[in-house]
C-alpha positions as a LaTeX table, in Angstrom:
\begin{tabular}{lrrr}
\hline
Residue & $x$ (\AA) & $y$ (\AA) & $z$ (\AA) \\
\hline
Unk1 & 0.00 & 0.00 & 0.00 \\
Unk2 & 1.03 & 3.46 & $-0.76$ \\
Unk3 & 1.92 & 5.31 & 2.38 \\
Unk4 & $-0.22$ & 8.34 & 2.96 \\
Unk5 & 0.71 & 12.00 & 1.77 \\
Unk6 & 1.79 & 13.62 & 5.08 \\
Unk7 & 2.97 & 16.70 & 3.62 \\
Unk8 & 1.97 & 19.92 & 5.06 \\
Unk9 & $-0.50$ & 21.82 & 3.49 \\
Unk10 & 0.27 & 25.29 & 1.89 \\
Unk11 & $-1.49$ & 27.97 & 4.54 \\
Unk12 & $-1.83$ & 31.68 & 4.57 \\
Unk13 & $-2.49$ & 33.57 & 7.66 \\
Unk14 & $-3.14$ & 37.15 & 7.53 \\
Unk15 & $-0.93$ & 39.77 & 9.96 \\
Unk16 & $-4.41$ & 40.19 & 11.85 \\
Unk17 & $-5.18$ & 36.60 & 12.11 \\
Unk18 & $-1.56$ & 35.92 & 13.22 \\
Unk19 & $-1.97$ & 38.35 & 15.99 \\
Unk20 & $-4.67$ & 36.97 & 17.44 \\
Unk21 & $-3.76$ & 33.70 & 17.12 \\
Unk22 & $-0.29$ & 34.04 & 18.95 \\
Unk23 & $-2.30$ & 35.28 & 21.70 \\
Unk24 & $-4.36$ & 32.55 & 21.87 \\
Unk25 & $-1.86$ & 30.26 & 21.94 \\
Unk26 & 0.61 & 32.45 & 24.60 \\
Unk27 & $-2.48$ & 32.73 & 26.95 \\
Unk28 & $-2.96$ & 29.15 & 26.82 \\
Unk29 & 0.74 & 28.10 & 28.37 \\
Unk30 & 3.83 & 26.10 & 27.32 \\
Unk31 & 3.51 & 23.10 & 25.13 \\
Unk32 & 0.06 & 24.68 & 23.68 \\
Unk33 & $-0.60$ & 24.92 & 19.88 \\
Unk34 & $-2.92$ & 25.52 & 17.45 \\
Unk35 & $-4.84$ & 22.79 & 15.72 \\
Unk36 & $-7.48$ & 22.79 & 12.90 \\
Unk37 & $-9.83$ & 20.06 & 11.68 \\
Unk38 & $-11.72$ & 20.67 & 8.80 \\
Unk39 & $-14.63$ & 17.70 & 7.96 \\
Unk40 & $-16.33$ & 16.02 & 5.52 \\
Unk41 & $-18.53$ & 18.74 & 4.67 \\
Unk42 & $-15.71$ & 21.11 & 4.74 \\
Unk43 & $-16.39$ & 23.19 & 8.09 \\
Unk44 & $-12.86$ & 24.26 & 9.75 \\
Unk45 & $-12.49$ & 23.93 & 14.17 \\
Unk46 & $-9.68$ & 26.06 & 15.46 \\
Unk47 & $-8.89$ & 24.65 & 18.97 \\
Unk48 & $-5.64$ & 24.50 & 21.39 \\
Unk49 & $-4.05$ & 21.01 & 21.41 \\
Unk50 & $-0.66$ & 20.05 & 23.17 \\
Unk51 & 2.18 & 20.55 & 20.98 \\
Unk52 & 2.88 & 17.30 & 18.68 \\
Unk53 & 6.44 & 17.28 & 16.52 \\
Unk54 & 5.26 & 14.54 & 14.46 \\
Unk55 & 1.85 & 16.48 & 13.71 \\
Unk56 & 1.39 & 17.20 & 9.74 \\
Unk57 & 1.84 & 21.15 & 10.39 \\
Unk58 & 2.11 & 24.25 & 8.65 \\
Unk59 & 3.29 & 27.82 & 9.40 \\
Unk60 & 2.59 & 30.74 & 8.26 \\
Unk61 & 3.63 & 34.62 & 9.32 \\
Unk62 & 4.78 & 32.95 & 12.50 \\
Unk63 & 1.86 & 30.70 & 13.88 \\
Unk64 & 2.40 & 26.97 & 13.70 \\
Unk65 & $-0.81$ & 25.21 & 12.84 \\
Unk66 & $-1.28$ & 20.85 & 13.29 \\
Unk67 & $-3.73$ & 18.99 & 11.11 \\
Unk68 & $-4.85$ & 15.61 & 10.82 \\
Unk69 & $-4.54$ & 13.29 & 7.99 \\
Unk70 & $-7.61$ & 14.42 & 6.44 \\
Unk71 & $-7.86$ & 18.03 & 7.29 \\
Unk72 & $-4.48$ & 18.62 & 5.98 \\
Unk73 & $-5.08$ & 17.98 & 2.31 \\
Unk74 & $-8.70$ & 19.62 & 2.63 \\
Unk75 & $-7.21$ & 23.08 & 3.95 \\
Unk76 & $-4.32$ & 23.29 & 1.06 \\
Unk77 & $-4.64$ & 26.56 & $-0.35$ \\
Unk78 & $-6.51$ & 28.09 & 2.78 \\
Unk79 & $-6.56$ & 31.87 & 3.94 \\
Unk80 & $-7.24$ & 32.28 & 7.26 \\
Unk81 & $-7.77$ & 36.22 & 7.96 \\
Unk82 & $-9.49$ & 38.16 & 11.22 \\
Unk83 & $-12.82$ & 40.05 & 10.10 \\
Unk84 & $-14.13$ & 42.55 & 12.28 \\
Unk85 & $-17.60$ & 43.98 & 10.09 \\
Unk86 & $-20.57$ & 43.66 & 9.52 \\
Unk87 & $-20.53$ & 39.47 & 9.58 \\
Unk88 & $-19.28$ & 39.92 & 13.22 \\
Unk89 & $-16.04$ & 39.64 & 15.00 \\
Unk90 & $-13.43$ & 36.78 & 14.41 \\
Unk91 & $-11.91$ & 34.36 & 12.26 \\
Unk92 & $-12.98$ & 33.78 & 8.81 \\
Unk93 & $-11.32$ & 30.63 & 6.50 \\
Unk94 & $-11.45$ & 31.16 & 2.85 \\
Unk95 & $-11.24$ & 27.55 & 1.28 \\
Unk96 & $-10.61$ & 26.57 & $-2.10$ \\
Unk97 & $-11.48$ & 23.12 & $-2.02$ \\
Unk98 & $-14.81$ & 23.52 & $-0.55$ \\
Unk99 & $-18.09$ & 22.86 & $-2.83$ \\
Unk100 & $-19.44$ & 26.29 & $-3.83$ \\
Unk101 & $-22.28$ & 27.65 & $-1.75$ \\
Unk102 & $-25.86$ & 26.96 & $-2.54$ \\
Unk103 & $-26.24$ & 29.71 & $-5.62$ \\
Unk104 & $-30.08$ & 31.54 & $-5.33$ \\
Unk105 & $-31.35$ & 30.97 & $-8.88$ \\
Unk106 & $-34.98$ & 32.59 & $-10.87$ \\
Unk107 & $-37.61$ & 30.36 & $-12.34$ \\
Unk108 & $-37.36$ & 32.18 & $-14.89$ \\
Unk109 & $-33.32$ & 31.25 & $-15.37$ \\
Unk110 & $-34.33$ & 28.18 & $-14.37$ \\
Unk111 & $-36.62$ & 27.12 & $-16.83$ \\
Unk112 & $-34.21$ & 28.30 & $-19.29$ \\
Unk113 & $-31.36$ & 26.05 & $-18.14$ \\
Unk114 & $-33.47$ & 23.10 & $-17.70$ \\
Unk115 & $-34.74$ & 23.49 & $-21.20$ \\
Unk116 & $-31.42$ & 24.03 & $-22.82$ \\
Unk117 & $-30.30$ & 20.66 & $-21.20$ \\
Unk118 & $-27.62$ & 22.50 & $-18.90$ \\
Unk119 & $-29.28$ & 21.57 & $-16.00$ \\
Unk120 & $-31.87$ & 19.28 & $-13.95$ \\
Unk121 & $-34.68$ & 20.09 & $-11.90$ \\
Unk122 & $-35.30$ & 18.20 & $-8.96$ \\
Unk123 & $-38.99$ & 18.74 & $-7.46$ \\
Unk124 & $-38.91$ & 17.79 & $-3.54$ \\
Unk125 & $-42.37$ & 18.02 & $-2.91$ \\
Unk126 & $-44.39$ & 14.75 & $-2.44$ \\
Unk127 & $-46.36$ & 13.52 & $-5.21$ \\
Unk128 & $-49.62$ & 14.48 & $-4.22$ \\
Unk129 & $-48.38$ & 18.39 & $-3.50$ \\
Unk130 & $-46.92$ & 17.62 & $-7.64$ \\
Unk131 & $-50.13$ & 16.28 & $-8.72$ \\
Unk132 & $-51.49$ & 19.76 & $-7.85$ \\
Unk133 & $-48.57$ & 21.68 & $-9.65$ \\
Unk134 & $-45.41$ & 20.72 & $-11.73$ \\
Unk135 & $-43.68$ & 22.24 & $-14.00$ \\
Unk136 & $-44.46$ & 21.46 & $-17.76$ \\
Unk137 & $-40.83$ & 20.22 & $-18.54$ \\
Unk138 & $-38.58$ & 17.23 & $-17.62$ \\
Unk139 & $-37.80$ & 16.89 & $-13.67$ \\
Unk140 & $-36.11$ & 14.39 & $-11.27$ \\
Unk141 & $-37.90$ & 13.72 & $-7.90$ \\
Unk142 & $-37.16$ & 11.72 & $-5.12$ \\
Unk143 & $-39.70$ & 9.39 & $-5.54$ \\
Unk144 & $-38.47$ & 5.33 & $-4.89$ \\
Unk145 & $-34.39$ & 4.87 & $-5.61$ \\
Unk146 & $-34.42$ & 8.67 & $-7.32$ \\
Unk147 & $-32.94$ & 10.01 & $-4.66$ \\
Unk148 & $-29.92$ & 7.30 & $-4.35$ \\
Unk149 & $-29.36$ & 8.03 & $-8.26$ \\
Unk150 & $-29.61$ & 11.46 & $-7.84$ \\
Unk151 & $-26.97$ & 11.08 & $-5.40$ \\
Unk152 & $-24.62$ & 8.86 & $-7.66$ \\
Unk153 & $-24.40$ & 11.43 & $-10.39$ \\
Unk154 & $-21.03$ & 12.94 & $-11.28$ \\
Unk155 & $-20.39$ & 15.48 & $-8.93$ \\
Unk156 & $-20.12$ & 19.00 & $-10.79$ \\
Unk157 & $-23.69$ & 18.01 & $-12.43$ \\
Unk158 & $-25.75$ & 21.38 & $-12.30$ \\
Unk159 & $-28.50$ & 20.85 & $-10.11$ \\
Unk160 & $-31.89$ & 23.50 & $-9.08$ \\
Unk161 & $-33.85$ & 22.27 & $-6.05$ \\
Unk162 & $-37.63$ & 23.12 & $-6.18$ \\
Unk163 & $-40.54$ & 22.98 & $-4.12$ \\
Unk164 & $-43.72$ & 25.03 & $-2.71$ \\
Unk165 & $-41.72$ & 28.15 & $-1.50$ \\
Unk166 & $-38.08$ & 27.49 & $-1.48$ \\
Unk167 & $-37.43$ & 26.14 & 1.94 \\
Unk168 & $-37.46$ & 22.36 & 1.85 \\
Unk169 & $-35.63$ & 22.73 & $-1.59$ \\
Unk170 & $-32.86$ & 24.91 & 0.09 \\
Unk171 & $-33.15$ & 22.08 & 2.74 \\
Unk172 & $-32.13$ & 19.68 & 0.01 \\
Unk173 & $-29.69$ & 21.53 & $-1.80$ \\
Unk174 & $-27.57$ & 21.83 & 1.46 \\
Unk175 & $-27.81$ & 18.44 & 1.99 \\
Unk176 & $-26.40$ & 17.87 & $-1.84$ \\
Unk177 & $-23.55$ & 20.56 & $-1.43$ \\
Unk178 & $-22.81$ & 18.80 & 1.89 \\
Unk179 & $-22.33$ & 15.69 & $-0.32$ \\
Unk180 & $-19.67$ & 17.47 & $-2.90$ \\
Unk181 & $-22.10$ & 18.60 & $-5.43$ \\
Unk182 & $-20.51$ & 21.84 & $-6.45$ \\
Unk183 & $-22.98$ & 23.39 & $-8.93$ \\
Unk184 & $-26.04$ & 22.99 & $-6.63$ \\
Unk185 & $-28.93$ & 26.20 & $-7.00$ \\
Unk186 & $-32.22$ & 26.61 & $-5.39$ \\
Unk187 & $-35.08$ & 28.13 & $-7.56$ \\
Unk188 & $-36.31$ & 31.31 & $-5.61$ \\
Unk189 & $-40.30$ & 31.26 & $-4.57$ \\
Unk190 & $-40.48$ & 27.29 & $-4.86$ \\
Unk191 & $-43.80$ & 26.16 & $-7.51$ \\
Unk192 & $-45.51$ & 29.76 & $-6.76$ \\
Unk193 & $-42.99$ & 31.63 & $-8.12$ \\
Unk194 & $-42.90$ & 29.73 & $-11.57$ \\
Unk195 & $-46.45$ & 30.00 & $-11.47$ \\
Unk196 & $-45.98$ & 33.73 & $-11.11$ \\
Unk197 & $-43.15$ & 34.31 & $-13.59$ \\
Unk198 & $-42.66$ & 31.37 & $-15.92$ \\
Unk199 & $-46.30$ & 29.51 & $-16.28$ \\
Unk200 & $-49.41$ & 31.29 & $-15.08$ \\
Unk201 & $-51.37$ & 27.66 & $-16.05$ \\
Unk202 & $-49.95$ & 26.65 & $-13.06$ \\
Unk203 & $-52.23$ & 26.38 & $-9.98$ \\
Unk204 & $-51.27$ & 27.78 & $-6.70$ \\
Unk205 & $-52.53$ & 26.36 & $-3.57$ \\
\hline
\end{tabular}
């Protein structure tokens, strides 16, 4: 077997961030350093951890960081910077390698994408909320194994979540991001909206 890539992941820590940081890490005592994890779904923990010379670490404008296995090739490429606006007051990680956000998307752009083939509609709602309203073009649901295919797709497949209003579909396009899916969108106003903008045969209920 291939012995695992321990080598330290390229890190840059901003002059405010590094202040802070060597603070921390002072006001916690000797043999203290800083440690971050970063999961799965790609959310970063900063914590104090004894000092470990065989950790995978990093250092950047002075501050020594450890990582795990994992966490270390997730945060290559990460910017760690101290914000201090109108998102509030503290750390804030900029990483590459994360899936993009869920992206806010129109029916209206929506429909347009779907019917160009760039993209697929997923419809959330149970079937008897559909049998009321659908949209008149192609969709996926997750109705029996759709769902589990769905989820086997290749993962930069562009993907809008719909449903009544927009909040179980944002619901589900979290939970798709979460799995990797980097091109994930949730279509604004759920059913009503496209009923409003895109389709006016639509019923609303």
């Amino acid at each position: 077997l291939q012995a695992p890539d321990r080598s330290p992941p390229a890190i840059t820590i901003t002059a405010a961030a590094a202040e802070m940081l060597q603070n921390a890490v002072a006001d916690a005592g000797p043999g203290a350093s800083l440690a971050l994890s970063i999961n799965a779904q790609f959310q970063p923990n900063f914590q104090l951890a004894q000092f470990d010379a065989n950790a995978i670490a990093a250092e950047s404008s002075g501050v020594r960081v450890q990582f795990d296995l994992a966490s270390a090739r997730r945060a290559d490429g990460i910017t760690i910077d101290w914000v201090d606006d109108i998102r509030g007051k503290g750390l804030a990680i900029d990483n590459p390698n994360a899936p993009k956000t869920v992206q806010a998307l129109s029916p209206i752009d929506a429909d347009a994408k779907a019917r160009a083939g760039e993209m697929l509609i997923i419809d959330v709602r149970p079937a008897d909320e559909r049998a009321i309203a659908s949209v008149k073009l192609s969709f996926k649901t997750f109705d029996g194994n759709g769902r589990a295919e769905l989820e086997a797709l290749p993962k930069d497949t562009a993907l809008a979540f719909l449903c009544h209003r927009g909040g179980r579909s944002q619901q589900a396009a979290e939970e798709f991001r979460a799995l990797g899916f980097s091109n994930v969108h949730n279509i604004t106003g759920g059913i009503d909206a496209w009923a409003d903008d895109v389709d006016g045969t639509i019923s609303k209920y």
